[in-house]
C-alpha positions as CSV (number, residue, x, y, z in Angstrom):
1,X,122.8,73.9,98.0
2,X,121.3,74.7,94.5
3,X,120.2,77.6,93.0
4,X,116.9,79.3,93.7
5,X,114.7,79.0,90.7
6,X,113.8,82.4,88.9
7,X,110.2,82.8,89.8
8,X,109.9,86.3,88.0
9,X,107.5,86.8,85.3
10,X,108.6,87.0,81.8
11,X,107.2,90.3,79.7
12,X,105.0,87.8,78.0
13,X,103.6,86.5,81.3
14,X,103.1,90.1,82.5
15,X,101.0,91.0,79.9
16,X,98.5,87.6,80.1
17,X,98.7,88.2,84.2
18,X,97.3,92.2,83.4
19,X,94.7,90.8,81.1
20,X,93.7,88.4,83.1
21,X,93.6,90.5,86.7
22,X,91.4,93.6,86.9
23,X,92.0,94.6,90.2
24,X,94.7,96.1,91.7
25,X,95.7,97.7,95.6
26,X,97.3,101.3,95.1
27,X,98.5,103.0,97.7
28,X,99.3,106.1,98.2
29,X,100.7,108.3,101.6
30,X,98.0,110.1,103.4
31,X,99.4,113.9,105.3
32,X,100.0,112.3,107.9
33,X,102.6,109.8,106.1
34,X,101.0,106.6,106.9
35,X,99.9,104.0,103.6
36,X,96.3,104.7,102.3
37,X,95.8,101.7,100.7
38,X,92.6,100.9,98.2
39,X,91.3,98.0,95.5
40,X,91.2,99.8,91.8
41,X,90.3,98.4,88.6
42,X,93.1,99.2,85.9
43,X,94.1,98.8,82.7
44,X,97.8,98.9,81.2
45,X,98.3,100.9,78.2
46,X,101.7,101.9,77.0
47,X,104.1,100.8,80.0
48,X,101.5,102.6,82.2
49,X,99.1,101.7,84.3
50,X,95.7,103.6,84.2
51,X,92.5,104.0,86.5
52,X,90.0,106.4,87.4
53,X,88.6,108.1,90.5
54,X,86.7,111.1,91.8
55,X,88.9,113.8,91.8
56,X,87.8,114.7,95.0
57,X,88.6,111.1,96.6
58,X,91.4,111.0,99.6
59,X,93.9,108.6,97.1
60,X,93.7,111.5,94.7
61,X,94.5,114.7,97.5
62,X,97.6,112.5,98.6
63,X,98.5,111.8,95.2
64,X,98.4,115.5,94.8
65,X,100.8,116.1,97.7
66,X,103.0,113.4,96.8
67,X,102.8,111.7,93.2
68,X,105.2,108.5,94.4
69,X,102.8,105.1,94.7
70,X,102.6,101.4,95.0
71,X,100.5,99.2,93.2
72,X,100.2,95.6,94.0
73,X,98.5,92.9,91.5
74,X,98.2,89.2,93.0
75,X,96.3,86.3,93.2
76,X,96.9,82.7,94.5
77,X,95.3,81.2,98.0
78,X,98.5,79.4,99.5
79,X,101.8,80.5,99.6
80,X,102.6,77.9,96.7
81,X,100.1,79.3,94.1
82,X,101.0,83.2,94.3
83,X,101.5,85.2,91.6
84,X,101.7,88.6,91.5
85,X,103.6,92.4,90.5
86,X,104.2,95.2,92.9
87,X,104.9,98.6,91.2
88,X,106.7,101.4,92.3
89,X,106.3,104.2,90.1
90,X,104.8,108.1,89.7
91,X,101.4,109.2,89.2
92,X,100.2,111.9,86.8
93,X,96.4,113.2,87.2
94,X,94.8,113.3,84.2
95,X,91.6,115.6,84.6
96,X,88.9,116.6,82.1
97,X,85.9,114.8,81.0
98,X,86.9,113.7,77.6
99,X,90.5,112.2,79.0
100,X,88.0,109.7,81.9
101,X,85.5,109.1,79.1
102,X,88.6,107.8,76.9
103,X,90.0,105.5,80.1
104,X,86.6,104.7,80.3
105,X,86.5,103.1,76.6
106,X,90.4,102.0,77.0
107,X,89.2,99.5,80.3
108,X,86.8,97.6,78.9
109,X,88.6,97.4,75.5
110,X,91.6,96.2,76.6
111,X,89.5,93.3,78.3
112,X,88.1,92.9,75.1
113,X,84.9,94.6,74.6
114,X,83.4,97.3,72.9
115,X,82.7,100.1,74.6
116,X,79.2,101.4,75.2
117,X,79.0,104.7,77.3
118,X,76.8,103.2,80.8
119,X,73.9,105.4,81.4
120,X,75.1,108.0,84.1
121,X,78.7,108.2,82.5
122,X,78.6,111.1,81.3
123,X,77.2,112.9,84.2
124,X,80.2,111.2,86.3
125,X,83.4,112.0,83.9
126,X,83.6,115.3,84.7
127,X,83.6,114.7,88.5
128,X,86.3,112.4,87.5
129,X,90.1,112.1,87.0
130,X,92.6,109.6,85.6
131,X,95.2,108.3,87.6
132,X,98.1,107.6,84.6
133,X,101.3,105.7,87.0
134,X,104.3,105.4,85.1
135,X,106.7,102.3,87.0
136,X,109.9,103.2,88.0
137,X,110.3,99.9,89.3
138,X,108.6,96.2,88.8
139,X,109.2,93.5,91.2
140,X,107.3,89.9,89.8
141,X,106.6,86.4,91.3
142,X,105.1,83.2,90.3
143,X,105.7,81.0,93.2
144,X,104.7,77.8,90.8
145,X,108.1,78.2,89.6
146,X,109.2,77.2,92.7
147,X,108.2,73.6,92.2
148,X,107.4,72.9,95.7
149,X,110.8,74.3,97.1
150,X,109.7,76.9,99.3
């Protein structure tokens, strides 16, 4: 029986699949120890994976109990086209209003634009935190590399 193909992305393929994808699902444990899953727009800086939230938003009070989360990136429609990284790493709130205005800038230029401060930003940063998650883990796929054998 041959070998399975290696269907893992390359370092150079991570990094055009994290430019290319904006979205992400984190998930985090609620008190109660059940997944609290939600879709965040990131950006990866550094090894690390950035967002931002209200501090005050439930993915942020179980972060605070418990800084272990997932993150999962994919895209593809059948089982054939998927593509995708699940992370398993540790997340560090970042709070103050000059460290979300900075994520702020950091998003949309690492998607290449410039940065232009929305009107209403600065009334929001400092109701805001970044969410910094360093991977302990990376787990990749690109079922194209498959070539049909699936």
């Amino acid at each position: 029986m041959p070998e399975r193909p290696d269907i893992r992305l390359s370092p150079e393929e991570q990094a055009a699949f994290f430019q290319e994808q904006r979205k992400c699902a984190l998930a985090t444990l609620d008190q109660d120890g059940f997944p609290h899953v939600v879709a965040m727009n990131y950006f990866v800086k550094d090894g690390a994976f950035y967002m931002t939230s209200y501090g005050k938003a439930q993915k942020v009070l179980n972060i605070r109990r418990n800084p272990k989360v997932g993150l999962m990136i994919e895209t593809g429609s059948s089982y054939a086209e998927l593509k995708g990284v699940m992370v398993r790493g540790t997340c560090e709130i970042i709070e103050g209003a000059e460290a979300v205005s900075r994520a702020f800038a950091d998003m949309v230029e690492s998607r290449g634009g410039t940065y232009s401060r929305p009107a209403g930003a600065a009334s929001s940063a400092p109701k805001r935190v970044v969410l910094k998650i360093t991977p302990h883990k990376l787990m990749t796929w690109d079922h194209k590399k498959l070539g049909g054998r699936y």
